[in-house]
N, C-alpha and C positions, 0 to 999 in steps of 0.2 A: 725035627730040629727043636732045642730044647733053647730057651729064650728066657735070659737076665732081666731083673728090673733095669740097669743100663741100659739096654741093646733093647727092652723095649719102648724108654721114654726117648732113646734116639728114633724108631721108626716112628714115633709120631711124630717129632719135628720132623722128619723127612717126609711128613702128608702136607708141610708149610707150603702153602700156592701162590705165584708169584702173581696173582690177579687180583684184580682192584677192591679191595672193599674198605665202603668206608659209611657211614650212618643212613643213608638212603644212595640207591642207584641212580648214576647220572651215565650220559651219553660215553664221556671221556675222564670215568674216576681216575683219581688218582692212585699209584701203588696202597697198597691196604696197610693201617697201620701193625708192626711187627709185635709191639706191649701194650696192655692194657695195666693199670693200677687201679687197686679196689683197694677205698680207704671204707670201714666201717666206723663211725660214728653214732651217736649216741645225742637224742637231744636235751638240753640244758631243761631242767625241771623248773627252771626259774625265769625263763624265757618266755617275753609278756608281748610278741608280737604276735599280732594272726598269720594264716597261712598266707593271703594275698602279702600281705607285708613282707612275709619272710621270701618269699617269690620276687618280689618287687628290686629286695636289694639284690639278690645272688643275679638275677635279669642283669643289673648294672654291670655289674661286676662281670660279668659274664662277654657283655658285649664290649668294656672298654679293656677288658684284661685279657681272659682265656681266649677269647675268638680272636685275637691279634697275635696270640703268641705261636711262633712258628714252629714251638715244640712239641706243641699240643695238637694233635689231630682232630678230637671231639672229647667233650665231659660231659652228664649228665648226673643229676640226682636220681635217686630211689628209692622210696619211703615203703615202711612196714607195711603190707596187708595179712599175709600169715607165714610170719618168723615168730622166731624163740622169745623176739625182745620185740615189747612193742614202740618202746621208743628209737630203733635202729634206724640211722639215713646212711645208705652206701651212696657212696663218690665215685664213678668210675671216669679215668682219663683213659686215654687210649695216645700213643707216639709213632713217629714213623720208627725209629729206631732204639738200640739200648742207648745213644751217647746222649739221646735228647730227653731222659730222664734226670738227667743230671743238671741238663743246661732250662729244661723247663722254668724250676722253681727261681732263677736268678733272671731269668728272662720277666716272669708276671714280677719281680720289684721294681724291672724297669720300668715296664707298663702302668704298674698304681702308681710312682713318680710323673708318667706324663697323663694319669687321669686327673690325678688329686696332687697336681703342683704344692699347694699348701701342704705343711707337716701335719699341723694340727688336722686340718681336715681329712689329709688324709689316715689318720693314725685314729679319727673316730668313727667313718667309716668301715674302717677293718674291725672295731672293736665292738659295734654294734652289728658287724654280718657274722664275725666267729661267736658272738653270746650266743648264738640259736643252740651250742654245741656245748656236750660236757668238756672237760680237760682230756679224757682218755680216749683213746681211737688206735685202732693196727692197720696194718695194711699188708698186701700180699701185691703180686707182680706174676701175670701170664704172658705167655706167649700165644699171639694171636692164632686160628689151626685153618686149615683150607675148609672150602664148603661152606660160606658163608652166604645164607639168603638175604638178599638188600631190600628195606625197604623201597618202594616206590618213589616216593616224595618222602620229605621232611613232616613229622609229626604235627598234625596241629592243635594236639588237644593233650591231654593228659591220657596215656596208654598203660597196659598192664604187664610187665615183664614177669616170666615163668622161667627159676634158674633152677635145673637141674645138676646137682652136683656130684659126678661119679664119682666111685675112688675103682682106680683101676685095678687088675688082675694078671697076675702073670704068668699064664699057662705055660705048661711045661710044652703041649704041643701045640702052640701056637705060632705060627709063622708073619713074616710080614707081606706079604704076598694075599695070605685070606684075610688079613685084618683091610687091608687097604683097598679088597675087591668087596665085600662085604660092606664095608663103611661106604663107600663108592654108591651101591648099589642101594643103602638107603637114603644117602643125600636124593640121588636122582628119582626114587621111585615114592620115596614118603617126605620125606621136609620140603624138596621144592613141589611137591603138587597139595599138601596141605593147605586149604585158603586160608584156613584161619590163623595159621602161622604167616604174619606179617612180616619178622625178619628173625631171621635166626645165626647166633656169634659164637662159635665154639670156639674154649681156647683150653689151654694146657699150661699145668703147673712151669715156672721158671723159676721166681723166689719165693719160697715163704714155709707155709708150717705142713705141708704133706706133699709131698714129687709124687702123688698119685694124682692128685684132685686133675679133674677133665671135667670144664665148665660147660654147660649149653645151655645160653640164654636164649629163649623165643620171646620174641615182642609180640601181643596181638589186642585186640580193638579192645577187648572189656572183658571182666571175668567172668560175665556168662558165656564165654566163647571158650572156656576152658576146657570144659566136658566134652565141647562139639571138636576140639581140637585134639583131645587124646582117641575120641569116637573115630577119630576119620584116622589118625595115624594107624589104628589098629585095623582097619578097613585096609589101609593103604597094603599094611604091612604083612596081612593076610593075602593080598593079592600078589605081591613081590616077593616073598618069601617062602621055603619050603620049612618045614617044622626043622630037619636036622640045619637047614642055616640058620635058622633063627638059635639054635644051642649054640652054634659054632662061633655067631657073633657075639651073644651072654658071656660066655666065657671068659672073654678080656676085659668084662667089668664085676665087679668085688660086690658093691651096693651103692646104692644113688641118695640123698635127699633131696627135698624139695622144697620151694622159698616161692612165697609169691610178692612183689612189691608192686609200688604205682610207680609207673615211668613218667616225672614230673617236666611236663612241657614249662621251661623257662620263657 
């Protein structure tokens, strides 16, 4: 069976899981958010606060705006450890759905109205939390993928996030049937028995600048845990895999890079 780039970025939204994920595992999550947006930014070379400081305000802002707003599932910051740029901070939001990307951003101006009643005060607050930032920033939009590991609890320190980013592959004989058995078989046998992998978000291209990109973020405790966490996946993967699946599954991916950031506990 010979398979389109089409027909293969539909079999992966058809791996979309109807079960719960959402920043850490609870009793009775709720449905898992369907989009994430990743805003890359850039920090203001002219920006005279420290880190607690700059902490301090997005905190605010965080707790009277974004954590109220019904559009917004979760956000978090993510700062440079080894990217291309060292001054880069990704944004990432996450939504239940595509209609609440839209109604988001009109929702948090109702929200700073009822933080920051005042104009004035309110309009210098924003203007001293946006200075951290250059003028330029893009953004892209995924669709959330099944197989998501939950954290335990909620973060309580500052963590390291490890994004690998494929670009996918499109074999001529590749089916959806071994991609979905195959993928299956490493959620179950290597990302959830990895300890050192604390929570892990796959997602898949929606809008933006390549319908190949397939995200996998892993969260885990520190970056001395990085080594010990590719050590064990290859343990893992040697124990669950035979050499011709391990081809069989390579094959639907092109090439990967790799991005380390600080997962910034607000």
């Amino acid at each position: 069976m010979k398979i389109s780039n089409q027909f293969f970025v539909a079999l992966v939204v058809l791996l979309l899981l109807l079960s719960p994920c959402s920043i850490f595992a609870q009793d009775e999550a709720p449905k898992r958010p369907e989009y994430i947006s990743v805003t890359q930014m850039f920090w203001n070379k002219n920006y005279k606060a420290s880190p607690d400081e700059w902490k301090a305000i997005e905190k605010e802002y965080k707790e009277k705006v974004t954590n109220k707003n019904e559009y917004i599932v979760n956000a978090g910051y993510y700062t440079h450890l080894f990217t291309d740029n060292s001054n880069e901070v990704m944004y990432v939001q996450s939504y239940p759905n595509w209609e609440a990307l839209d109604k988001a951003a009109d929702r948090n101006a109702e929200l700073e109205k009822e933080a920051w009643p005042d104009e004035d005060t309110r309009k210098a607050f924003l203007k001293k939390m946006n200075s951290a930032y250059s003028k330029f920033h893009s953004d892209e939009i995924y669709a959330t993928m099944s197989g998501a590991k939950l954290m335990e609890k909620a973060p309580e320190k500052d963590m390291v996030l490890y994004l690998r980013q494929n670009t996918m592959a499109f074999p001529e004989d590749g089916t959806l049937e071994e991609f979905k058995t195959l993928r299956k078989k490493l959620l179950e046998n290597v990302i959830y028995k990895n300890e050192f992998i604390k929570a892990y978000y796959p997602s898949i291209h929606a809008w933006g600048a390549d319908k190949r990109d397939m995200n996998e973020a892993v969260i885990m405790e520190s970056l001395a845990d990085l080594h010990k966490m590719f050590d064990r996946n290859t343990e893992l993967m040697k124990d669950a895999f035979t050499e011709d699946e391990r081809k069989a599954f390579g094959k639907y991916f092109k090439r990967h890079g790799d991005y380390l950031y600080t997962a910034i506990k607000l």
